[in-house]
ZADO-1210 file (C-alpha; in nm, 4 decimals, padded with zeros to 6 digits):
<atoms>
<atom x="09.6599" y="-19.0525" z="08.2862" code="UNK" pos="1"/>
<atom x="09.5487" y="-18.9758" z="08.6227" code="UNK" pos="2"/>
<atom x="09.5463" y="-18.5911" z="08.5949" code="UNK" pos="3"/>
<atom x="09.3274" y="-18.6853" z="08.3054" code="UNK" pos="4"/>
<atom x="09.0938" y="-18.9009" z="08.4782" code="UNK" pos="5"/>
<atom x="09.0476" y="-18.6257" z="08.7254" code="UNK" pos="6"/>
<atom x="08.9521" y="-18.3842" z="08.4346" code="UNK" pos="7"/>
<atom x="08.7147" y="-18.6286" z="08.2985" code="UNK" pos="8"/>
<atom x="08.5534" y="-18.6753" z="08.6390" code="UNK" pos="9"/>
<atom x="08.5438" y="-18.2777" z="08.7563" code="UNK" pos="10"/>
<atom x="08.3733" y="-18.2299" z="08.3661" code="UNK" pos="11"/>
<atom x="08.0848" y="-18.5085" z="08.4836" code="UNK" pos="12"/>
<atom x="08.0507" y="-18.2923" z="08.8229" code="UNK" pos="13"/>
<atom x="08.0149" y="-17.9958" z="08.7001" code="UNK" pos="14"/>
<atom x="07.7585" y="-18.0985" z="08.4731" code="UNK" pos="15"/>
<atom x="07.5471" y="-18.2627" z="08.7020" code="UNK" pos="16"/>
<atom x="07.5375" y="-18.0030" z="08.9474" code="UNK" pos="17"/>
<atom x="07.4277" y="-17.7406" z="08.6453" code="UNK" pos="18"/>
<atom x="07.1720" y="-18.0153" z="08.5709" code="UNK" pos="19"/>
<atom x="07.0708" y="-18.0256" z="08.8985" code="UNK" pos="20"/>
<atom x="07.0595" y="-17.6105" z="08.9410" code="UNK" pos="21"/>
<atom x="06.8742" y="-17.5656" z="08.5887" code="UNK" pos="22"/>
<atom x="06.6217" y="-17.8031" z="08.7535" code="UNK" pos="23"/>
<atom x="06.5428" y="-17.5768" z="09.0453" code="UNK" pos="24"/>
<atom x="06.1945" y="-17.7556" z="09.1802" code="UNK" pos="25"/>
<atom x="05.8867" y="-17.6018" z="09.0402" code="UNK" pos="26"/>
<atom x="05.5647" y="-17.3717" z="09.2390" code="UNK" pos="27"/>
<atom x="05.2822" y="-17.5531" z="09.3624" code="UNK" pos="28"/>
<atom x="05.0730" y="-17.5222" z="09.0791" code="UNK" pos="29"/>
<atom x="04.7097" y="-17.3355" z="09.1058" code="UNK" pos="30"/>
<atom x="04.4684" y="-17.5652" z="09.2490" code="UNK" pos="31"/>
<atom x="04.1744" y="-17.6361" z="09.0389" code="UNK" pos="32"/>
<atom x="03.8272" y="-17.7534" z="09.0704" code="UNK" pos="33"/>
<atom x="03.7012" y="-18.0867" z="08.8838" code="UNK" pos="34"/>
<atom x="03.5503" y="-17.7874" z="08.6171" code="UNK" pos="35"/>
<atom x="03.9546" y="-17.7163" z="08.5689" code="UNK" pos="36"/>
<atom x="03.8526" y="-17.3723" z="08.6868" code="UNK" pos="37"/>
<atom x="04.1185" y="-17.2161" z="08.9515" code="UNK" pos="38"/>
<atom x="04.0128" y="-17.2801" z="09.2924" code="UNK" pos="39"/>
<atom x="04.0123" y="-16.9529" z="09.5193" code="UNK" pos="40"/>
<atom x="03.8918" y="-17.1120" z="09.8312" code="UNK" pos="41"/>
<atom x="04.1261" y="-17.0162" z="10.1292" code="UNK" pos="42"/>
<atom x="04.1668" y="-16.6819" z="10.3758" code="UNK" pos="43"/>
<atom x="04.3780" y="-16.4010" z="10.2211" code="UNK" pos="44"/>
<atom x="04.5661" y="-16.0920" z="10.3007" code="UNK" pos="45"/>
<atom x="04.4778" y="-15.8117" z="10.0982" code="UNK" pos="46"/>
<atom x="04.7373" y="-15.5851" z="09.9663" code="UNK" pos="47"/>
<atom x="05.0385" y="-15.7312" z="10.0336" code="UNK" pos="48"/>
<atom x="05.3201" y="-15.9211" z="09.7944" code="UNK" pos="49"/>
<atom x="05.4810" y="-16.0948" z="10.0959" code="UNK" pos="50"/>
<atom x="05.4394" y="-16.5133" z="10.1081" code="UNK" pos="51"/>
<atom x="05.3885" y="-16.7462" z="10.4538" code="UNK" pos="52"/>
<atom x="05.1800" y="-16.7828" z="10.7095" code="UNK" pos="53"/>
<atom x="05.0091" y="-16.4564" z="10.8721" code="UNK" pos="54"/>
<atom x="05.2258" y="-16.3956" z="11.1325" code="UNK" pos="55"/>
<atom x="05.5492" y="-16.4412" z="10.9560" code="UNK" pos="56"/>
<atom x="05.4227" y="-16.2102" z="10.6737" code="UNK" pos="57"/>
<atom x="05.3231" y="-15.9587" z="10.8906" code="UNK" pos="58"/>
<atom x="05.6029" y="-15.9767" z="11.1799" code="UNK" pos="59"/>
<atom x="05.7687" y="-15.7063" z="11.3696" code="UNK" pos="60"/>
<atom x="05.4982" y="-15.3832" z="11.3533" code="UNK" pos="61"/>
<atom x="05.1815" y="-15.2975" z="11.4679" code="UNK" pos="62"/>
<atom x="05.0283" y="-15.3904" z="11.8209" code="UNK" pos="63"/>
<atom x="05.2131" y="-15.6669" z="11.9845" code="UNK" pos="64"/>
<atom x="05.4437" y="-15.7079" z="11.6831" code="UNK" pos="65"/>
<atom x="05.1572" y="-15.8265" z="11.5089" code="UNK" pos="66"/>
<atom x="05.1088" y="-15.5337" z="11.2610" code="UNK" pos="67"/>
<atom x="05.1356" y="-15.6047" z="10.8489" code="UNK" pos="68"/>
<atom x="05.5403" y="-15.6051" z="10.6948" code="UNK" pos="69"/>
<atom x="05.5996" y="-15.2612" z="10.6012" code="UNK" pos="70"/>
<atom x="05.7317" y="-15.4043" z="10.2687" code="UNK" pos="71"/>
<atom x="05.3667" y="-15.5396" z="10.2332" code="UNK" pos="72"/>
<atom x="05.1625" y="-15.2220" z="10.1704" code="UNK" pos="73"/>
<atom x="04.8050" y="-15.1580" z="10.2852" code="UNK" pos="74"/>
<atom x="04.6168" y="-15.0319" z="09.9994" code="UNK" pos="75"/>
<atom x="04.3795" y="-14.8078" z="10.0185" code="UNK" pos="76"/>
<atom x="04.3683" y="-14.7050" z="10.4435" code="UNK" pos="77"/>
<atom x="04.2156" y="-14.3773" z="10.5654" code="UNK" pos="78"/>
<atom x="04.5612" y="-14.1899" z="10.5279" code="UNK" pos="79"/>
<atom x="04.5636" y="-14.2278" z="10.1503" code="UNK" pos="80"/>
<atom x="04.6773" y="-13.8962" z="09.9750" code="UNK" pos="81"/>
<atom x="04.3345" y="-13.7304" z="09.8810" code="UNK" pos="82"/>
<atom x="04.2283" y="-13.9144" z="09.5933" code="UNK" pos="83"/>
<atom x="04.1318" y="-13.5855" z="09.4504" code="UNK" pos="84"/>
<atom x="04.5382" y="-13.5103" z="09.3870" code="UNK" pos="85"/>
<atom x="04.6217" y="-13.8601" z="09.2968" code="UNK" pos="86"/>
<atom x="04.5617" y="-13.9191" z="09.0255" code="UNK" pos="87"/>
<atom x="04.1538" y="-14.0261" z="09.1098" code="UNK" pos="88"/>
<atom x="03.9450" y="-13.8865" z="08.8247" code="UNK" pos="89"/>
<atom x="03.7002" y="-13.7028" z="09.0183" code="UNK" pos="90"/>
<atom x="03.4871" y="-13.4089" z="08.8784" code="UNK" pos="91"/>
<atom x="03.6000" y="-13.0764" z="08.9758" code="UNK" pos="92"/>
<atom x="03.3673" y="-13.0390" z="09.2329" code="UNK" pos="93"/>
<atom x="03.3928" y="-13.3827" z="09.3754" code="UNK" pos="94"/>
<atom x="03.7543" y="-13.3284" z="09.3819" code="UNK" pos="95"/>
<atom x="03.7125" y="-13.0420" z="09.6291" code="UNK" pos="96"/>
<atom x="03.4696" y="-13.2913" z="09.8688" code="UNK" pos="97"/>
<atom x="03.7415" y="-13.5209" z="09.9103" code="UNK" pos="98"/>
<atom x="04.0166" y="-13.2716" z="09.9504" code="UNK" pos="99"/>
<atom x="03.7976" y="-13.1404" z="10.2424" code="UNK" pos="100"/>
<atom x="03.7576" y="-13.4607" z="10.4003" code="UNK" pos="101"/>
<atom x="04.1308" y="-13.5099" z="10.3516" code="UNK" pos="102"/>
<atom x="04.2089" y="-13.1687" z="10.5402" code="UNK" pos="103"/>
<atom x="03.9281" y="-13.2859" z="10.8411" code="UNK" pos="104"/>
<atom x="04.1675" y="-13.5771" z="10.8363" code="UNK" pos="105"/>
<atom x="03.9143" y="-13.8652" z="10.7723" code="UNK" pos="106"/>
<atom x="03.7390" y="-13.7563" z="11.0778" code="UNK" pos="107"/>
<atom x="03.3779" y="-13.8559" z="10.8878" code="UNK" pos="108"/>
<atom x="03.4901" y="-14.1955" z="10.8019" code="UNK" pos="109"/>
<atom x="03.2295" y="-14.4151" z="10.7577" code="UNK" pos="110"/>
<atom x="03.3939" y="-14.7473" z="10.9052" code="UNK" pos="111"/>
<atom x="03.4656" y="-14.5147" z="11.2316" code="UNK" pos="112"/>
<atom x="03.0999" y="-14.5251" z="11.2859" code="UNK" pos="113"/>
<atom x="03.1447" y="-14.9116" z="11.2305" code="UNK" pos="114"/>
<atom x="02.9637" y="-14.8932" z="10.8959" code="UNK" pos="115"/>
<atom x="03.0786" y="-15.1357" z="10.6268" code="UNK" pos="116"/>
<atom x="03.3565" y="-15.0684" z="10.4484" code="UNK" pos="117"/>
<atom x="03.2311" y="-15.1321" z="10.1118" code="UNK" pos="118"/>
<atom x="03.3578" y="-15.2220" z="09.7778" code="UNK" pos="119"/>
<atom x="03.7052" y="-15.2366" z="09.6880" code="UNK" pos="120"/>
<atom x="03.8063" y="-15.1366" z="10.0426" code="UNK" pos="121"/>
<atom x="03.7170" y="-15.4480" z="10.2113" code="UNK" pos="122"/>
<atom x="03.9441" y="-15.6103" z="09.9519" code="UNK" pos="123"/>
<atom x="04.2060" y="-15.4479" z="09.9360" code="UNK" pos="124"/>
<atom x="04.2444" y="-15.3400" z="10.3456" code="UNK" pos="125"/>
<atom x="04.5233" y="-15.5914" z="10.4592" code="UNK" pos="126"/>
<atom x="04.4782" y="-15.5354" z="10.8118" code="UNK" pos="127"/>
<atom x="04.2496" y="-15.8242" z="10.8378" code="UNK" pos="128"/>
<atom x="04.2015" y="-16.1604" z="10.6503" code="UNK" pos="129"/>
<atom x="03.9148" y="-16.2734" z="10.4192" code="UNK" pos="130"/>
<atom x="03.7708" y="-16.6034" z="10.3520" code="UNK" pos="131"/>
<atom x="03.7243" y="-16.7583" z="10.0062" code="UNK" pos="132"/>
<atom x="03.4489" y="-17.0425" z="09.9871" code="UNK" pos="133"/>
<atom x="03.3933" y="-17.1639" z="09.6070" code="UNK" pos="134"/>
<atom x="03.1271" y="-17.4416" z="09.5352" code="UNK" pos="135"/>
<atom x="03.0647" y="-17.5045" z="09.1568" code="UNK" pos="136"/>
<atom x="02.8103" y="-17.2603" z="09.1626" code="UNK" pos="137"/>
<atom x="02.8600" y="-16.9698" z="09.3649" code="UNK" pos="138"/>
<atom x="03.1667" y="-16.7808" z="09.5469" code="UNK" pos="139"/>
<atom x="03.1258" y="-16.6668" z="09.9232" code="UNK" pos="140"/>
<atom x="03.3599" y="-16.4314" z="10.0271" code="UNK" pos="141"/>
<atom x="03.3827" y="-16.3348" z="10.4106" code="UNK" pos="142"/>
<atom x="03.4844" y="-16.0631" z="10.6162" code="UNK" pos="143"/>
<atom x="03.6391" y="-16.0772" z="10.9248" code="UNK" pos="144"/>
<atom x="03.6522" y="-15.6311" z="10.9293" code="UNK" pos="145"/>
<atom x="03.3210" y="-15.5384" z="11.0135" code="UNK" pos="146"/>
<atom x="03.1691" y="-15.9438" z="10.9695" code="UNK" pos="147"/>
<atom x="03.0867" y="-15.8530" z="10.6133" code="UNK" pos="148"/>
<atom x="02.9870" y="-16.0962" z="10.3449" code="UNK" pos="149"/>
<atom x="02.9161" y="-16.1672" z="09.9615" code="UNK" pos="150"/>
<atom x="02.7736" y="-16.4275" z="09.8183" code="UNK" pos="151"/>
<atom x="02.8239" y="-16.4466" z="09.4537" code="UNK" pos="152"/>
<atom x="02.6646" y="-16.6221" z="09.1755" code="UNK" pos="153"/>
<atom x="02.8418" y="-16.7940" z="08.8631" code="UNK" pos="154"/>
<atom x="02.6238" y="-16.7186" z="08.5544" code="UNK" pos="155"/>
<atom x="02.3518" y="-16.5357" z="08.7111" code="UNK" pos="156"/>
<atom x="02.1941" y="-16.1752" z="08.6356" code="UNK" pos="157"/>
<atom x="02.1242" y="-15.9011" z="08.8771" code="UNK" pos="158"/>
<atom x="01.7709" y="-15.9323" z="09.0090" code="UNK" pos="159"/>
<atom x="01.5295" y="-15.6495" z="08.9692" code="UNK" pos="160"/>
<atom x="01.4508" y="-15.5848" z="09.3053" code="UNK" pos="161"/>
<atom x="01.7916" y="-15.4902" z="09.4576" code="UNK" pos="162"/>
<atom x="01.8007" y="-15.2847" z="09.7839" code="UNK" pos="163"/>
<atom x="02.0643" y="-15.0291" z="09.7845" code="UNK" pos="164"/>
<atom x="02.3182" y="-15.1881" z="09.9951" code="UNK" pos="165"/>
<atom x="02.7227" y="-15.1365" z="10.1001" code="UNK" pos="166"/>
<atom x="02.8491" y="-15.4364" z="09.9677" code="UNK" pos="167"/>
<atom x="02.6664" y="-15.4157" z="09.6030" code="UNK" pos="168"/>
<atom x="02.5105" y="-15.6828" z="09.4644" code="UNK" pos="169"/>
<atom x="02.7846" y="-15.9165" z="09.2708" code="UNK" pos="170"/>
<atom x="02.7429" y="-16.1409" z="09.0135" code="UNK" pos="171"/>
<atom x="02.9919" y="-16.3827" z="08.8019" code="UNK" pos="172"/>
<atom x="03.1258" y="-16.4750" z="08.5211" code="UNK" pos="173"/>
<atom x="03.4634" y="-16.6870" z="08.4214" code="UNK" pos="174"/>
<atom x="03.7047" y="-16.5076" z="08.1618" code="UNK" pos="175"/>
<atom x="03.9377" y="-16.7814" z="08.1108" code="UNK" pos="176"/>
<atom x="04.1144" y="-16.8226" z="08.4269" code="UNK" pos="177"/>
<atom x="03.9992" y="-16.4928" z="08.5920" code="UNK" pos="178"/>
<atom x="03.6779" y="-16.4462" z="08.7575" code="UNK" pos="179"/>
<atom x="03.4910" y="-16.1299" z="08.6494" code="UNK" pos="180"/>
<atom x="03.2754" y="-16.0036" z="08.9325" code="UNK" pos="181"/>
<atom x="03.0083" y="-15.7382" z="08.7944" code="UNK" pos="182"/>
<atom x="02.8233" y="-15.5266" z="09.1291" code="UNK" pos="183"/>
<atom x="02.5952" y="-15.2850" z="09.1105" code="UNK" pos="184"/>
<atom x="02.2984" y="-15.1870" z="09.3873" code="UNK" pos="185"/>
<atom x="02.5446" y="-14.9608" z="09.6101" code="UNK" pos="186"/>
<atom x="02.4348" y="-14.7224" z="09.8471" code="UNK" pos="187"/>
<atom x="02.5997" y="-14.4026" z="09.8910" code="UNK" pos="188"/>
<atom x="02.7760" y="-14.4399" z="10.2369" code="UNK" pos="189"/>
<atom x="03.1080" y="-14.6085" z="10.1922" code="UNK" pos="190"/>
<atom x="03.4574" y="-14.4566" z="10.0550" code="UNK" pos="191"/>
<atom x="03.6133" y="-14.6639" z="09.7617" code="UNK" pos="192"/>
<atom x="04.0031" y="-14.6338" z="09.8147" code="UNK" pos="193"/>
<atom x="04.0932" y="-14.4123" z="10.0494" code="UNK" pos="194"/>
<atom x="04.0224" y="-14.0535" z="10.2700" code="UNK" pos="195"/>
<atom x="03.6946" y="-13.9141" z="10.1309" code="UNK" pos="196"/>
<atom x="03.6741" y="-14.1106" z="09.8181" code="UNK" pos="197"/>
<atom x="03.2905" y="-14.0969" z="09.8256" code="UNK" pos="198"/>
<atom x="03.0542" y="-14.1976" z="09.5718" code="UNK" pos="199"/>
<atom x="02.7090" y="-14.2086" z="09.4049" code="UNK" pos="200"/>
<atom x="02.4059" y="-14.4743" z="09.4473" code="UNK" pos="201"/>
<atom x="02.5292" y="-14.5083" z="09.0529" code="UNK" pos="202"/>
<atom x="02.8170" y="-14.6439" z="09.1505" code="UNK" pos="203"/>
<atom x="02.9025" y="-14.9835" z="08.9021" code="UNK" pos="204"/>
<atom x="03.1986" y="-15.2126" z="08.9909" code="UNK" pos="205"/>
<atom x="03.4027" y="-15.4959" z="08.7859" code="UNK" pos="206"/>
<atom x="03.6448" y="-15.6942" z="09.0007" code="UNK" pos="207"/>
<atom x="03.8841" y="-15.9441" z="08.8436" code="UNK" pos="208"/>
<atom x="04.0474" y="-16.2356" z="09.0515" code="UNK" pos="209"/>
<atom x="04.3466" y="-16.4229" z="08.9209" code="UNK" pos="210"/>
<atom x="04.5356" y="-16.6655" z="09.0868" code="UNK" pos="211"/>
<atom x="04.8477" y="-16.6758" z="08.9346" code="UNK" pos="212"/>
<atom x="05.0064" y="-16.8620" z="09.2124" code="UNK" pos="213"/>
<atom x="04.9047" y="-17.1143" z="09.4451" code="UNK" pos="214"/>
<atom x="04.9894" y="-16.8298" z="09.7204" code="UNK" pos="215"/>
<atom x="04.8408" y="-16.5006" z="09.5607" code="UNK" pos="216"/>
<atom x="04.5809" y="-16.3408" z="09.3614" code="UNK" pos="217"/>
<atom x="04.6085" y="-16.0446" z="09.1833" code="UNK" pos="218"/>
<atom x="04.3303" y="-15.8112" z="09.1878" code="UNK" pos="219"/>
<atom x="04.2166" y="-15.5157" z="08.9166" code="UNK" pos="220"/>
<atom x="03.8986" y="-15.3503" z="08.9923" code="UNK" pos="221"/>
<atom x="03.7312" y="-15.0845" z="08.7706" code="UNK" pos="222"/>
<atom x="03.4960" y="-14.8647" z="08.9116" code="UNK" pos="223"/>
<atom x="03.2251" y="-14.6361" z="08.6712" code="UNK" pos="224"/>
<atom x="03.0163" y="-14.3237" z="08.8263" code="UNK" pos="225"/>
<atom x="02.8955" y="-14.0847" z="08.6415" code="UNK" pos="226"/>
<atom x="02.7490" y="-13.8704" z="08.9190" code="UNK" pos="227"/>
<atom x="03.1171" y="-13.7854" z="09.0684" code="UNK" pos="228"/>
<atom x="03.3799" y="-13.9278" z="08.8012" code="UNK" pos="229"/>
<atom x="03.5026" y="-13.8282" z="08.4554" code="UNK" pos="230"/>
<atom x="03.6056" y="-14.1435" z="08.3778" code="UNK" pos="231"/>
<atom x="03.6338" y="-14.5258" z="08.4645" code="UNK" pos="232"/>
<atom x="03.9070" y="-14.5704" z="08.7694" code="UNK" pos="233"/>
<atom x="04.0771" y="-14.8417" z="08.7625" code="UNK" pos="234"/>
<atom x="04.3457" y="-14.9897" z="09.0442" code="UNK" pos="235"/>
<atom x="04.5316" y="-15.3150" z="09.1095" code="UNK" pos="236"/>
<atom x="04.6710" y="-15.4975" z="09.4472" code="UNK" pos="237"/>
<atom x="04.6955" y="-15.8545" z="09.4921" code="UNK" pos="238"/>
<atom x="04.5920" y="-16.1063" z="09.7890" code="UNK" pos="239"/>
<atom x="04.8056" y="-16.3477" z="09.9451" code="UNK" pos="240"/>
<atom x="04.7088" y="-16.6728" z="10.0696" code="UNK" pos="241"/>
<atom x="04.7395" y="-16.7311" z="10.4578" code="UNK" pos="242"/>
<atom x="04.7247" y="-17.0982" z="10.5049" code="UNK" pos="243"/>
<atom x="04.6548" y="-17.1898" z="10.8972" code="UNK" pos="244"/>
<atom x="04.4444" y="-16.8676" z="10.9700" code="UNK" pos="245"/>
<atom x="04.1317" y="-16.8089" z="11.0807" code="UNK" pos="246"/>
<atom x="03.9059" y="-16.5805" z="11.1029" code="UNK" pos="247"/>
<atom x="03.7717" y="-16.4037" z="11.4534" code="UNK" pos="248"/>
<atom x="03.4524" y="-16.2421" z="11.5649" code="UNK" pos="249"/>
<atom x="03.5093" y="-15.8864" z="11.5246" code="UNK" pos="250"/>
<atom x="03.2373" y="-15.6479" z="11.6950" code="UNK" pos="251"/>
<atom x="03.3080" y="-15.3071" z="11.5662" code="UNK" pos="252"/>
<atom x="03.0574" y="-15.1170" z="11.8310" code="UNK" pos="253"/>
<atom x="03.2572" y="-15.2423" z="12.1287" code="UNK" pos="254"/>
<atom x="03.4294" y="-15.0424" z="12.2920" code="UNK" pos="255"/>
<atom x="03.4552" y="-14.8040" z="12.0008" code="UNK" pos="256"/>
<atom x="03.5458" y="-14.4451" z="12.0845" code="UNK" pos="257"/>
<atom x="03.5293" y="-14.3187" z="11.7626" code="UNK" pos="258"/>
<atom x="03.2047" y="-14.1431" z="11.7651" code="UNK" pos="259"/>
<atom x="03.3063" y="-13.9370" z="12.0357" code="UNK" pos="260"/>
<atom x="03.6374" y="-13.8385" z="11.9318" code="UNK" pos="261"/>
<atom x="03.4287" y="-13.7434" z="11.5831" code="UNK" pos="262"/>
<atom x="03.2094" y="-13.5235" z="11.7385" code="UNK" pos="263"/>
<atom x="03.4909" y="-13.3257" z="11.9546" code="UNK" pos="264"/>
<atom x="03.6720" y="-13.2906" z="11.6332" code="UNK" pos="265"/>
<atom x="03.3523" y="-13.1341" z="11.4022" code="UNK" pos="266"/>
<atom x="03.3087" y="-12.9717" z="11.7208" code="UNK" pos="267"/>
<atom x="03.6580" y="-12.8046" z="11.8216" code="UNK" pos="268"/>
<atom x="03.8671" y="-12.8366" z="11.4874" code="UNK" pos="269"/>
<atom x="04.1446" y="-13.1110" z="11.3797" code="UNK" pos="270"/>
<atom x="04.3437" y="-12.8484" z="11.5690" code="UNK" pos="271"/>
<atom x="04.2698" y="-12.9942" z="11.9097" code="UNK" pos="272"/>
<atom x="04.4260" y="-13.2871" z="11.8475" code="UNK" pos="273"/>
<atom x="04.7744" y="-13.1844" z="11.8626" code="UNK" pos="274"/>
<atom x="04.7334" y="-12.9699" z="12.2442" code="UNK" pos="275"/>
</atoms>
């Protein structure tokens, strides 16, 4: 009877604790505004996959162990393959332009001039965080790399006056639970993903943002020019939220040596570098 009991009472265990497993406790859900549209206000790493605070997430490399997670890859920084030979659908000619900036080793990058870094870089360069501010009728994005900014419209239309600018002019739509970001009014300065990856003033970008977690957002952006592409070029990365972070003043001219080291470069060769 006993050894019985202690069957019966092992059997109730076991079930409870599978009962218990099988209800492991659910993800935050997204957060939502009182439209029921996903909410993407907070600051957010670009390129990365790794969850928690900023300095967890990005522990152990870079300057005072402060660097990004190496198993949270930057996408799109200056030491990108040439796009040219990966798989970037460049024309022929085009192709050669960026291999040549590839070989000169990104010495004519625009941001080392403290330029803007443009659209998708700015997105998708995890070496700094970005703020999301959403009101019901408009998106504001900020910078902290180069104190960018967007401000983006829901429902509006590209004015007719647009200034060619490096950050585009963006516009918005909801697809469901993405947001569908439409830019056009580039300038030619900036590089798109990468060493070299130049473009046209014809440049025309569609972002999507969807937050499929409370902690990340993953990003697709499609980018059209006929000037220098064959074809639409698409590429995905994702954000990740960094709750508790804020962002700093960052003045790109101080201090920057850049310039110089640019010039004695063009001037001597990339050879110099390594006496």
């Amino acid at each position: 009877m006993r050894r019985a009991l202690l069957a019966a009472l092992a059997a109730v265990w076991s079930g409870q604790l599978t009962a218990q497993a099988s209800r492991a406790p659910e993800p935050p859900a997204v957060p939502r505004t009182a439209e029921g549209k996903p909410d993407l206000t907070g600051v957010w790493q670009g390129g990365s996959t790794q969850a928690g605070p900023w300095e967890e997430a990005n522990a152990g490399v870079g300057v005072g162990g402060s660097g990004r997670n190496p198993n949270a890859p930057v996408v799109g920084s200056s030491n990108d393959r040439p796009a040219g030979r990966a798989g970037a659908p460049y024309q022929d000619w085009a192709a050669e332009k960026v291999l040549e900036a590839f070989n000169r080793r990104g010495i004519d990058d625009p941001t080392g001039r403290c330029l803007p870094a443009g659209i998708p870089r700015s997105v998708m360069l995890g070496l700094f965080p970005q703020q999301f501010v959403q009101t019901p009728t408009q998106l504001v994005i900020l910078y902290e790399y180069m104190s960018t900014f967007r401000v983006i419209p829901f429902a509006a239309n590209h004015p007719d006056d647009l200034i060619p600018s490096y950050m585009g002019n963006s516009v918005a739509r909801w697809d469901g639970d993405a947001l569908v970001i439409d830019i056009i009014g580039f300038n030619d300065k900036t590089w798109l993903a990468g060493t070299g990856t130049f473009h046209s003033d014809a440049l025309h970008i569609v972002e999507r943002y969807t937050r499929v977690t409370k902690d990340r957002i993953d990003y697709a952006v499609t980018m059209e020019d006929p000037n220098v592409l064959t074809k639409p070029w698409s590429l995905t990365s994702s954000l990740m939220l960094r709750e508790g972070t804020r962002l700093q003043e960052y003045v790109c001219a101080e201090n920057n040596i850049d310039p110089e080291r640019y010039e004695q470069l063009l001037r001597n060769g990339v050879d110099f570098m390594r006496d």
